[in-house]
N, C-alpha and C positions, 0 to 999 in steps of 0.2 A: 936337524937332519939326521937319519942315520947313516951307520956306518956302512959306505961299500964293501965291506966286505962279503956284506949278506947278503948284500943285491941282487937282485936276477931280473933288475929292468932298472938303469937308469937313464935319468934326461939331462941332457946338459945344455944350459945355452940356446933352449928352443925359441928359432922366431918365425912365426907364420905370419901372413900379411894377406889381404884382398883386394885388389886394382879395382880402383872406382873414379870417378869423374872429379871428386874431389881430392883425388891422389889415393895410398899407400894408406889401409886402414889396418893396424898393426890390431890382431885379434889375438895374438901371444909373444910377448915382449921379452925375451933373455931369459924364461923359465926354466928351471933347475931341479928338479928332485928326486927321490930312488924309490924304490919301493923293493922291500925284501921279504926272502921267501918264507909262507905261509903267514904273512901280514894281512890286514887290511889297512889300506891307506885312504883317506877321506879328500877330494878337495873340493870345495865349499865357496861358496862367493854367487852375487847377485847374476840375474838373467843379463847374458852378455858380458861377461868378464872373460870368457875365454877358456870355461872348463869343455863342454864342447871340442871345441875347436884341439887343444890340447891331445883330448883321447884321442880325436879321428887324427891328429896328426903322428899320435902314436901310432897307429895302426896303419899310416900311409891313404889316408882314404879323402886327403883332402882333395877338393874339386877346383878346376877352374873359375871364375878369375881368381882362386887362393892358392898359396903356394906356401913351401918352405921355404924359407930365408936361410936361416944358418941353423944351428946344432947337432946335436948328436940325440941317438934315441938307442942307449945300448942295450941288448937283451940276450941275457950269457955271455956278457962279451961282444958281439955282432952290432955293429952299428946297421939299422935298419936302413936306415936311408941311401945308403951303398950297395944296398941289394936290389936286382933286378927286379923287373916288375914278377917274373915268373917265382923268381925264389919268396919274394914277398906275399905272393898266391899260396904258394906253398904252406909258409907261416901262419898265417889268417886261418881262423879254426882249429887248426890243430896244437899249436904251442900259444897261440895270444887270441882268446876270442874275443869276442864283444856283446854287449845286452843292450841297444840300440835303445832310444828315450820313447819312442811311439809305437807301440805294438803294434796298430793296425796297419800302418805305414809302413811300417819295415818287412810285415809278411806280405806276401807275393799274393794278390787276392785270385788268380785263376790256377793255382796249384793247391793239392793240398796238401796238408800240416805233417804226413806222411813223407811226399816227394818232395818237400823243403827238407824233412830233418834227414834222409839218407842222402839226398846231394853232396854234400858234406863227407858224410862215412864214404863213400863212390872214389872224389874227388882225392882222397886223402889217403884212401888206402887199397887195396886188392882187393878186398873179402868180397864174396859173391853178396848178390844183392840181397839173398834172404838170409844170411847173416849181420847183413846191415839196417834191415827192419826189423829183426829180434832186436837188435839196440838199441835200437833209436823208441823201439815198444819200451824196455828197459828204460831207456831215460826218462819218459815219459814218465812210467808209474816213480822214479825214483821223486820226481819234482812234486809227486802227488798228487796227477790227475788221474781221476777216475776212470773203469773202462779204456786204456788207452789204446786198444784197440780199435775202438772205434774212431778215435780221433784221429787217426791215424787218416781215415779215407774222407775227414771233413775239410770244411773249407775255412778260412778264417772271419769271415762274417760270421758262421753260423756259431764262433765262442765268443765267451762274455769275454768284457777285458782283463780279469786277474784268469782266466785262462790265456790269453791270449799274452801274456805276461810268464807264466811257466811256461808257456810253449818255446820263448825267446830265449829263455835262462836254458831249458831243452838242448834248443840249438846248438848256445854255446858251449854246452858242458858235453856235447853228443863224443866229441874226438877227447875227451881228457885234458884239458887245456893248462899250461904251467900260469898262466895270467889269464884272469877272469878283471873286464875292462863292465862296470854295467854305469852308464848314462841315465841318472836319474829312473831306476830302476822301478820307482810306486809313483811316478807323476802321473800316470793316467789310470788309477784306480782308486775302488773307494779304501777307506782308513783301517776297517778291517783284515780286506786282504794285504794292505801296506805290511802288517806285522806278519800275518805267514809267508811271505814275500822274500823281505830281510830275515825271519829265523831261517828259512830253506838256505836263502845265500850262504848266511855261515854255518849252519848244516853242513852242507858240501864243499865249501873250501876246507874245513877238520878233515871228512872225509877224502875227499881228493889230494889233499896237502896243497892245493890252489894258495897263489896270491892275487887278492882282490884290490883295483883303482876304485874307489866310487865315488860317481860325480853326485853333486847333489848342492842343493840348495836350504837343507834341513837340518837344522843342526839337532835335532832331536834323533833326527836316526844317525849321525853321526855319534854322537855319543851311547847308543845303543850299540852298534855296528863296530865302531874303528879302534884301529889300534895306534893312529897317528893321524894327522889332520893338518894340511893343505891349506891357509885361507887362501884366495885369489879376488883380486881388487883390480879393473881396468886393466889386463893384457898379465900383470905380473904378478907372482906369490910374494906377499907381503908380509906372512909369518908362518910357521911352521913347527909343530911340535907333535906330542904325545897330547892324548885326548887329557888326559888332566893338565897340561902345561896352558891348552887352550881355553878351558871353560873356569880354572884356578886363579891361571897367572899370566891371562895376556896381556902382552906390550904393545902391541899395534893398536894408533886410535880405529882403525876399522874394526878389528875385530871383539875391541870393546863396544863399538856402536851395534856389534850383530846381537853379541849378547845384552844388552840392553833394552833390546828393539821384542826379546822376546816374553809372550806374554805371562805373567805370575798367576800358580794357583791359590798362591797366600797372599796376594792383595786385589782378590775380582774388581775393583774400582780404579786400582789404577791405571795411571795416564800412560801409555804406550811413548818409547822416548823415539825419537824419528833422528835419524841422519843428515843434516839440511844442505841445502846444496843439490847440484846435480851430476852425476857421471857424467867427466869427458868427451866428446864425440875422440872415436877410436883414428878420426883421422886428422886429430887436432890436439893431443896429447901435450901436457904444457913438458917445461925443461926441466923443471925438478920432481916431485912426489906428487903423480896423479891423482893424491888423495888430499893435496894440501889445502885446494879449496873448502873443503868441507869439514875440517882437521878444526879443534880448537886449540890445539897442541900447535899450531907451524908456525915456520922461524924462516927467516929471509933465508937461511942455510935448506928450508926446504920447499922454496918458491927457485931459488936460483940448482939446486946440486940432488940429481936422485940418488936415493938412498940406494945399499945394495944388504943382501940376505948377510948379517953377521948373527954368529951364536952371542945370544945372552946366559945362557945356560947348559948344559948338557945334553943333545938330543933338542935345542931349542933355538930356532932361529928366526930374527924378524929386519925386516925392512922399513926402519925407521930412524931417524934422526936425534929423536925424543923419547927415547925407549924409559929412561931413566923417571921421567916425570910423569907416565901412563898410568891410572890406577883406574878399577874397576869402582864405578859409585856405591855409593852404599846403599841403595835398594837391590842392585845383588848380591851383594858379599853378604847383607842379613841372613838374606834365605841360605846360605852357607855357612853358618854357626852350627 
C-alpha cells in the first residue's frame, strides 16, 4: 500500500451490501486502499468481484436495495459519507468525476452532447453560459474529436462508440477534476480506439496533474497504464502492489492464476491454464478465504480464519495465509528471462 502521506483519496474499511430474498449480498467486504496524487491506481479482478460497486460507492452513487455498511471514503481529509447529499452534489464533477463503463447508457439519449457537457460547467460554477460552451468546445477538441463544434448540437446515437467514449472522458474532465474515477473505460469499443483511449487518459492526468482509479478487468492495459495495482477477488482486495511487484512477484494464489490465465505470444500452442472451481455466491460467502476453494495452496488455517491485507514487502501487500509458498510457474517466469 502506499504511504498516506501522499494521498488525496483514501478508503478505509469499505462495506456495501445489497438486500435480497436470500439475505445481505456483501458486493464489498472491509476494502482498504489510497490512492495518491497524480498516480494511477489499477483495480483489477473478475466480472463481479466488486470493482463497480467500489467506485460508485466512492462517489455515493450507490442505489437501493444497496447500501453502505460501514467505512470511511476520505478525500483531502473529508470523509465523504458524512457529507450531505447537497455537499456531495457539489463534489461530483468538480473535485472527483467519473468515466461510467457504458457510453450509450450513461449519455442522456434526448439532449445533446453540448447541453450534457455545459450542465455541469452551469451547475458548478457562475460563468455565463457562452463561456461555458467555449469550454466545454475546448474540451472536446482537447480529447480529440474532430469539428467539435458540431458535436456539440448532436445527439448521442448519431456518434460511433469511441466517440461516444471521448465524449465521457469530456464530461468528466470538463470542471478540472482532482480524481479522475474511469469504470472500464475501452469495454465497449473496438482495440484500436482502446489504445488512443488509455494514451489520451494519461495524456491528461500529466496535463491536469489528475489522480486516476481504473477499474478494469485487463491486465494488459494495467500494465500499460498504472502505477500501482489493486487485485480484487469476491468483495475483497487480496493483494496489492506497484505494477512490477504484481506481474514479477505475486504472492496471492489468485493473482498468479490471472497471470497464468493469460495468453503467450511465444508459445501460439499452448494450453491456456484455467482457474478451477467456482466464485462464491456473494450471499454465501464461506468463513475463511473466499478464494480457498479453488486455491491449491489452502490450509485448514484457510477454510477455518480470513486472511487480512499484511505487507510482504515495501509498498506490497497481500491477503493470504501462504504467501511464503506461492510461486509463479514456470511457463511465465520463461518469458521473463
Amino acid at each position: 500500500m502506499s504511504e498516506n502521506g501522499c494521498a488525496i483519496l483514501e478508503v478505509k474499511n469499505l462495506t456495501t451490501v445489497f438486500e435480497t430474498r436470500e439475505g445481505n449480498a456483501v458486493a464489498v467486504d472491509d476494502v482498504s486502499f489510497s490512492l495518491c496524487r497524480g498516480e494511477t491506481l489499477g483495480i483489477v479482478g473478475e466480472s463481479g468481484c466488486g470493482k463497480s460497486v467500489t467506485a460508485l460507492s466512492v462517489m455515493r452513487l450507490i442505489q437501493r436495495p444497496g447500501r453502505i455498511l460501514s467505512g470511511q471514503v476520505l478525500f483531502e481529509g473529508r470523509d465523504l459519507l458524512e457529507l450531505s447529499d447537497k455537499q456531495m452534489r457539489m463534489l461530483r464533477g468538480s473535485e472527483i468525476a467519473m468515466v461510467f463503463q457504458e457510453p450509450m447508457t450513461s449519455l442522456n439519449p434526448v439532449f445533446t452532447i453540448g447541453d450534457q457537457l455545459t450542465e455541469g460547467l452551469l451547475y458548478h460554477s457562475n460563468r455565463p453560459w457562452t463561456e461555458a460552451y467555449e469550454t466545454a468546445v475546448d474540451v472536446l477538441a482537447r480529447v480529440g474529436i474532430p469539428d467539435p463544434h458540431d458535436i456539440m448540437v448532436a445527439f448521442p446515437h448519431q456518434l460511433s462508440g469511441g466517440m461516444r467514449q471521448r465524449v465521457l472522458i469530456a464530461m468528466a474532465l470538463v470542471s478540472s477534476p482532482s480524481v479522475l474515477i474511469a469504470d472500464e473505460p475501452t469495454t465497449a469499443i473496438d482495440v484500436t480506439v482502446q489504445t488512443q483511449v488509455l494514451r489520451l487518459i494519461n495524456e491528461l492526468k500529466g496535463e491536469l496533474g489528475m489522480s486516476v482509479l481504473l477499474i478494469t478487468h485487463d491486465l494488459g492495459v494495467v500494465a500499460e497504464t498504472c502505477d500501482r495495482v489493486a487485485i480484487m477477488y469476491a468483495s475483497h482486495i487480496v493483494e496489492c502492489g506497484s505494477v512490477r511487484d504484481i506481474f514479477y512477484t505475486p504472492r496471492h494464489p489468485y493473482t498468479v492464476g490471472l497471470l497464468s490465465s493469460i495468453p503467450s505470444f511465444h508459445e501460439p500452442k499452448q494450453r491456456l491454464t484455467i482457474i478451477p472451481g467456482q466464485v462464491p455466491r456473494p450471499t454465501n460467502y464461506p468463513v475463511g478465504c473466499n478464494f480457498h476453494s479453488r486455491c491449491g495452496y489452502a490450509t485448514e488455517n484457510c477454510v477455518s480464519h480470513q486472511p487480512q491485507l499484511a505487507a510482504v514487502a515495501a509498498g506490497h501487500a497481500v491477503s493470504c495465509w501462504n504467501t511464503a509458498h506461492v510461486t509463479l510457474p514456470e511457463n511465465i517466469t520463461a518469458h521473463r528471462r
